[in-house]
C-alpha positions as CSV (number, residue, x, y, z in Angstrom):
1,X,96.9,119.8,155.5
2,X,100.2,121.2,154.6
3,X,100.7,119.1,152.2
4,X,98.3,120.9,149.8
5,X,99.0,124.3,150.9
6,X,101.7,125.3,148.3
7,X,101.8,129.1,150.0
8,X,99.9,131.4,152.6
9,X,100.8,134.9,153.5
10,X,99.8,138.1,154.5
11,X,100.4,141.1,152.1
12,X,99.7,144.5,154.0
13,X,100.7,148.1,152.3
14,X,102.2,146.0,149.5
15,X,104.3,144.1,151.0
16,X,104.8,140.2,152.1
17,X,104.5,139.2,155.9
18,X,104.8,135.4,157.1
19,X,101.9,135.3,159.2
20,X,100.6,132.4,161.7
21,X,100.7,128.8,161.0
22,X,97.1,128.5,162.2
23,X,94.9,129.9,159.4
24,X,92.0,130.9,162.0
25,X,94.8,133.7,163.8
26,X,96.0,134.3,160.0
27,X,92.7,135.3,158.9
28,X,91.9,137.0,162.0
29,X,95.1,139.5,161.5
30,X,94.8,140.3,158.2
31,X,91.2,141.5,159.3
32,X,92.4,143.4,162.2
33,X,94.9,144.8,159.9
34,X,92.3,146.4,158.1
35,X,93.7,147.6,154.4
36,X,95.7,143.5,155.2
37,X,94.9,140.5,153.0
38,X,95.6,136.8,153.2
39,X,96.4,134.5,150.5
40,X,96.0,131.3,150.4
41,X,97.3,128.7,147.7
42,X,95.9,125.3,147.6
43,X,97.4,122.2,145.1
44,X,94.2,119.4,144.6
45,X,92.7,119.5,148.1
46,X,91.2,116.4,148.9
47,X,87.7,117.2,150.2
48,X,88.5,116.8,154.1
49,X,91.0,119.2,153.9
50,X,89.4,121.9,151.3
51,X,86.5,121.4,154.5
52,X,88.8,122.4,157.0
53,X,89.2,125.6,154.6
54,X,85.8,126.5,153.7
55,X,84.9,126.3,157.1
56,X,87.5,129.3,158.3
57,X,86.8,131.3,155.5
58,X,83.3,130.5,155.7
59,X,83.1,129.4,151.9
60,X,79.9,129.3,150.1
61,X,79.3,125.4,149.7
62,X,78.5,125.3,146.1
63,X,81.8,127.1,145.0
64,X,83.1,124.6,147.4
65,X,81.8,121.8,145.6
66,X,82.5,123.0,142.3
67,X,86.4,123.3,143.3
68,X,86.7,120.4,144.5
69,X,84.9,118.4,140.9
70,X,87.4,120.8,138.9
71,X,85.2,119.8,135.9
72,X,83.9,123.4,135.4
73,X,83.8,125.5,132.8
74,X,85.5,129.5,133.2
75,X,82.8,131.6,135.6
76,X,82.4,134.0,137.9
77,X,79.7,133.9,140.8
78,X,79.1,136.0,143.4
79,X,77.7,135.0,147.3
80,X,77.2,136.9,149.8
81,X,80.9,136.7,152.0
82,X,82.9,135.8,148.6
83,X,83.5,136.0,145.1
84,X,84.4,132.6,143.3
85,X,86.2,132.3,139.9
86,X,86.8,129.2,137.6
87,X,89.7,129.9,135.1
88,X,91.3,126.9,132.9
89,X,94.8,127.8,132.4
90,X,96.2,126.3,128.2
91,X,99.3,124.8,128.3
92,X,101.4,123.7,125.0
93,X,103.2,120.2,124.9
94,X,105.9,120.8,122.9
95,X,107.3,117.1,122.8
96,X,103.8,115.7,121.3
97,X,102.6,119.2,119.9
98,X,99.3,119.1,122.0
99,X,97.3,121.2,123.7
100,X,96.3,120.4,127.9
101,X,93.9,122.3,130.1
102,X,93.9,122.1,134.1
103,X,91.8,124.2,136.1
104,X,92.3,126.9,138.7
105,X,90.0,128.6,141.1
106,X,90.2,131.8,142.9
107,X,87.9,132.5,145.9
108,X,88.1,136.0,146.8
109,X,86.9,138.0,150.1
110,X,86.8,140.9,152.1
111,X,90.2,139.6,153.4
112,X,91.8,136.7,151.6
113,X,92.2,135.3,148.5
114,X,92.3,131.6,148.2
115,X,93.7,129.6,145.0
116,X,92.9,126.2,144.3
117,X,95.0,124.8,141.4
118,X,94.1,121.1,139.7
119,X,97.1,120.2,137.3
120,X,100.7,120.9,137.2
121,X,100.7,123.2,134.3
122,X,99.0,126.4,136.4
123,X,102.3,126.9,138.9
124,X,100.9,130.9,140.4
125,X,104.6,131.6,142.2
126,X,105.5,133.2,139.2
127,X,102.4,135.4,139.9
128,X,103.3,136.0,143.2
129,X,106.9,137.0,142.6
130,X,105.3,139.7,140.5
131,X,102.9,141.0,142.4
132,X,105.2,141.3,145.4
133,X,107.5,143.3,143.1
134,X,104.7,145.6,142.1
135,X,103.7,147.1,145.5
136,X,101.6,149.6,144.1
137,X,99.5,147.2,142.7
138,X,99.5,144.7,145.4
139,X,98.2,147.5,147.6
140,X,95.0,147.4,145.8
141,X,94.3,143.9,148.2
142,X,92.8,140.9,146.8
143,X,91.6,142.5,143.8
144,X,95.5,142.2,142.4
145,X,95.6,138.7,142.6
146,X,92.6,138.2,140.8
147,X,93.9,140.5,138.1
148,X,97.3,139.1,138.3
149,X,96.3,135.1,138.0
150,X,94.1,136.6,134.9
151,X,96.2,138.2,133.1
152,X,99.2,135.3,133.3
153,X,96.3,133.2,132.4
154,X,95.5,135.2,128.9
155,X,98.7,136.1,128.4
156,X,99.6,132.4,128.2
157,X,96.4,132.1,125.9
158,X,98.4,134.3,123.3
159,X,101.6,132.1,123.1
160,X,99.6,128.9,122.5
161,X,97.5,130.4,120.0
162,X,100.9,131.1,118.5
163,X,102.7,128.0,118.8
164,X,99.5,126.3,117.3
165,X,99.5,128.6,114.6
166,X,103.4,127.4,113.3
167,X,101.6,123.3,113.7
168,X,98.8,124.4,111.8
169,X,101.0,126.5,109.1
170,X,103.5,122.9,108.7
171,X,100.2,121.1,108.3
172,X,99.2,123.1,105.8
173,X,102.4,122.6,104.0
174,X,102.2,118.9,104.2
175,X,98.8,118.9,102.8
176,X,99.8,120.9,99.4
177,X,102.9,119.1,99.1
178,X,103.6,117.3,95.8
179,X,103.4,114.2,97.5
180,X,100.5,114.8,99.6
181,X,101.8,112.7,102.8
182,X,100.3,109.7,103.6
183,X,96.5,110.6,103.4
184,X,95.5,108.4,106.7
185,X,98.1,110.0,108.7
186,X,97.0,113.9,107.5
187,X,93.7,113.2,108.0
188,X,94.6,112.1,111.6
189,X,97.0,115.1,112.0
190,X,93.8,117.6,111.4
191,X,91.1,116.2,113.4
192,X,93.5,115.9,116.2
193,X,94.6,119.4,115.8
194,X,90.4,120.3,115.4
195,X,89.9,118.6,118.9
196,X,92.6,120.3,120.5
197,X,91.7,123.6,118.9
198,X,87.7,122.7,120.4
199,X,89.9,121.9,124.1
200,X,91.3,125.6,123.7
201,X,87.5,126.9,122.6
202,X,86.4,125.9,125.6
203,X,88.9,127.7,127.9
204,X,89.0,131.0,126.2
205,X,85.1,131.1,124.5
206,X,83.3,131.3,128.0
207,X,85.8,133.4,130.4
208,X,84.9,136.4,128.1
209,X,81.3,137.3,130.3
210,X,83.4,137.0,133.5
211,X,86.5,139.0,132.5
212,X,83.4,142.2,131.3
213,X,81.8,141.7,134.4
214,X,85.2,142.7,136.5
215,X,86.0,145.4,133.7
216,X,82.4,147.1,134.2
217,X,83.4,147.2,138.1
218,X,79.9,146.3,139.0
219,X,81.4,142.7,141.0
220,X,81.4,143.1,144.8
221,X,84.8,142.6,146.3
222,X,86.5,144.1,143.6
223,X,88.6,147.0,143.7
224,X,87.4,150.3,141.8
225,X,91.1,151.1,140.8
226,X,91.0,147.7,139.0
227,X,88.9,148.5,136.3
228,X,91.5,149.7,133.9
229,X,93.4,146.6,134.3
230,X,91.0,144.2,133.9
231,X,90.0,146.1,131.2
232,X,93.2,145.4,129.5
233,X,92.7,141.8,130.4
234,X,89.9,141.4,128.3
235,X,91.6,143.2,125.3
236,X,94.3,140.5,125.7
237,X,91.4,137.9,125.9
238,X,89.7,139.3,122.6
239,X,92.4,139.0,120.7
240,X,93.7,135.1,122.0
241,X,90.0,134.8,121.0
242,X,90.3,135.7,117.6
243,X,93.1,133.9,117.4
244,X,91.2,130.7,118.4
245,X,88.8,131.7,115.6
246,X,91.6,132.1,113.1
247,X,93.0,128.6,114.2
248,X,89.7,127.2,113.7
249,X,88.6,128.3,110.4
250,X,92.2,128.1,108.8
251,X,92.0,124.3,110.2
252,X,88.2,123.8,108.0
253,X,90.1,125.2,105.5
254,X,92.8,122.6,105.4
255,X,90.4,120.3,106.1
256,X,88.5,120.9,102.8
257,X,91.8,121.3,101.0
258,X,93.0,117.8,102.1
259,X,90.0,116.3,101.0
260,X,90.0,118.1,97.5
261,X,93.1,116.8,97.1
262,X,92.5,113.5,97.7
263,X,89.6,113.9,95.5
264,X,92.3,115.1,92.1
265,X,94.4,112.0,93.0
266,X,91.6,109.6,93.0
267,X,90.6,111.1,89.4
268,X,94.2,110.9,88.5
269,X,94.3,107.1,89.3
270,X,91.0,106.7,87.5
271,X,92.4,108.5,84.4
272,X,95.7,106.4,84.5
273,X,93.0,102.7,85.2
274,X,91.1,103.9,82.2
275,X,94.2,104.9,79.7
276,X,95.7,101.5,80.5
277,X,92.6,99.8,79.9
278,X,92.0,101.2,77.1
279,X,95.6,100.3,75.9
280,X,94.9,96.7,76.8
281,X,91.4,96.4,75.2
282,X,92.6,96.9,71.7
283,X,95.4,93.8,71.6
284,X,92.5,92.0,73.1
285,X,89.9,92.7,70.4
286,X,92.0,91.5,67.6
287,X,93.3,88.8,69.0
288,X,89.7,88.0,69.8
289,X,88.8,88.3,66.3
290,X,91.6,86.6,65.2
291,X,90.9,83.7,68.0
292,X,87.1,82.6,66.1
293,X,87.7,79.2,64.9
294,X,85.8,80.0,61.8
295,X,87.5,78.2,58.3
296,X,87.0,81.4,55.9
297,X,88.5,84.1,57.4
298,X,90.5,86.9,55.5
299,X,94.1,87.2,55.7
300,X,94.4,83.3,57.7
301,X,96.8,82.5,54.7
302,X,98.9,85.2,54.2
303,X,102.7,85.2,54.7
304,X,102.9,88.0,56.5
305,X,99.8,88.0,58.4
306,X,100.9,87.5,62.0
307,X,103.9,89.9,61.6
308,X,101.4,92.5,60.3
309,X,98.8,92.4,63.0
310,X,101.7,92.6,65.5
311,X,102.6,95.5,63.8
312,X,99.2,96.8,63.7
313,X,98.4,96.6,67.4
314,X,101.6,97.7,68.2
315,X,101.4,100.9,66.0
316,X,97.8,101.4,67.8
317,X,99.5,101.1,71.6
318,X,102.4,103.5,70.7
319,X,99.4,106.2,69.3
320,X,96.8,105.5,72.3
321,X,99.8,106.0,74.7
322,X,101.3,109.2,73.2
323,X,97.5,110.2,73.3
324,X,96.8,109.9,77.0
325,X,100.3,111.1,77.6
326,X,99.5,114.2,76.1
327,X,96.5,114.8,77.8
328,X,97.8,113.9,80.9
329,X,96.2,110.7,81.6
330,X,99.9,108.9,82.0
């Protein structure tokens, strides 16, 4: 079991106390405390020992179940002894310019707070190393790790939106580049970009319901204090939202523009096919004339026949390909 349990402590009047290894006589001090909470942090339980948990804190056992699948989409539910929250933390690769999601879930109490965190892109010590140097918020008991974990979570939101912004922006560069890139590759490049931009849809789209709900102050177990601040969580999630939106419709927009392009250069190469076939059809038609085994033909016997027809079709190519050259065809 304490293999998965990344940290556990008791935070009274604001500030951190080690409390006891049993998490039964933990729970049962932070509640004797009274204004005492206990938090809990959990890294991919197994579901034996998430059981052992649930069971001490007497944890509904569909939340259970859902944090356990981590396969859920961002919610918030209420039950009678707890308050259960699915966020799914946006993390930037940097090395292969892609976008990963993991999932974390916050069961909150009268209490304790408990985190389970699937994936190694959520790490919440930075959280706590803030909250534990912001007393005055911490005193505000559970409800300050739910507003903290949030608002790390959005505020992440935000600098992925922007670093997918400067991929987009080079993307769109390639695409109106003389050269175009190599079409197969661009085309590649943007729908991989549209499914990541869908991934991070998915994270930010739906926590929006949840975040109003705790900035109306109408969810049990949340402080009344708290409104204001999760109120400026969901500012910060409206505008990673728009910025999702933004992403999305400037990458339609590329999209279209890539395949307008490729539609010029395909008329380009049919312009250039039909100038030089062109070019090529009028040597052809007089030596095809001049190919009919017939006996009476005019100009067979002159001197200077051959050298003139030469000259002829030669005089033609010369004018047909300062023609198309003109008009842009070559």
């Amino acid at each position: 079991m304490r293999a998965v349990i990344v940290d556990c402590a008791i935070y009274k009047e604001g500030a951190r106390s080690e409390g006891p290894a049993d998490l039964s006589d933990a729970l049962a001090q932070a509640r004797a405390d009274g204004d005492a909470f206990l938090w809990l942090g959990l890294y991919e339980p197994t579901e034996r020992e998430f059981g052992h948990v649930s069971e001490e804190f007497g944890l509904h056992p569909l939340a259970v179940e859902d944090a356990l699948k981590a396969h859920q989409r961002p919610k918030l539910e209420v039950y009678d002894d707890s308050l259960f929250m699915v966020l799914k933390p946006v993390v930037y690769e940097p090395e292969s310019d892609r976008v990963s999601t993991d999932e974390l879930m916050l069961f909150v109490g009268d209490s304790f707070v408990v985190t389970v965190r699937h994936g190694a892109s959520a790490p919440l010590a930075a959280v706590r190393r803030r909250l534990e140097a912001e007393p005055e918020v911490l005193r505000q008991g559970p409800t300050s790790v739910l507003y903290a974990v949030g608002d790390a979570v959005v505020d992440h939101y935000i600098d992925v939106a922007g670093e997918l912004q400067v991929d987009l922006e080079e993307l769109e560069a390639e695409v109106f580049a003389p050269d175009g890139g190599h079409p197969k590759t661009t085309a590649a490049r943007i729908y991989t970009a549209k499914r990541q931009v869908l991934e991070f849809r998915r994270a930010t789209g739906p926590l929006a319901a949840p975040v109003t709900r705790l900035a109306a102050g109408t969810v049990p177990f949340v402080h009344e204090a708290a409104k204001p601040f999760f109120r400026d969580v969901g500012d910060h999630l409206t505008r990673a939202n728009e910025q999702v939106e933004g992403l999305d419709r400037l990458l339609s927009d590329i999209l279209s523009a890539h395949l307008a392009q490729m539609g010029v250069r395909q008329n380009d190469d049919m312009r250039k096919i039909s100038a030089w076939a062109a070019m090529a059809a009028v040597p052809t038609m007089v030596a095809g004339v001049y190919g009919m085994n017939f006996d009476h033909m005019p100009e067979l016997t002159w001197t200077w026949g051959y050298p003139g027809v030469v000259v002829l079709m030669a005089g033609v190519e010369v004018g047909l390909y300062r023609l198309f050259k003109r008009r842009g065809w070559l």
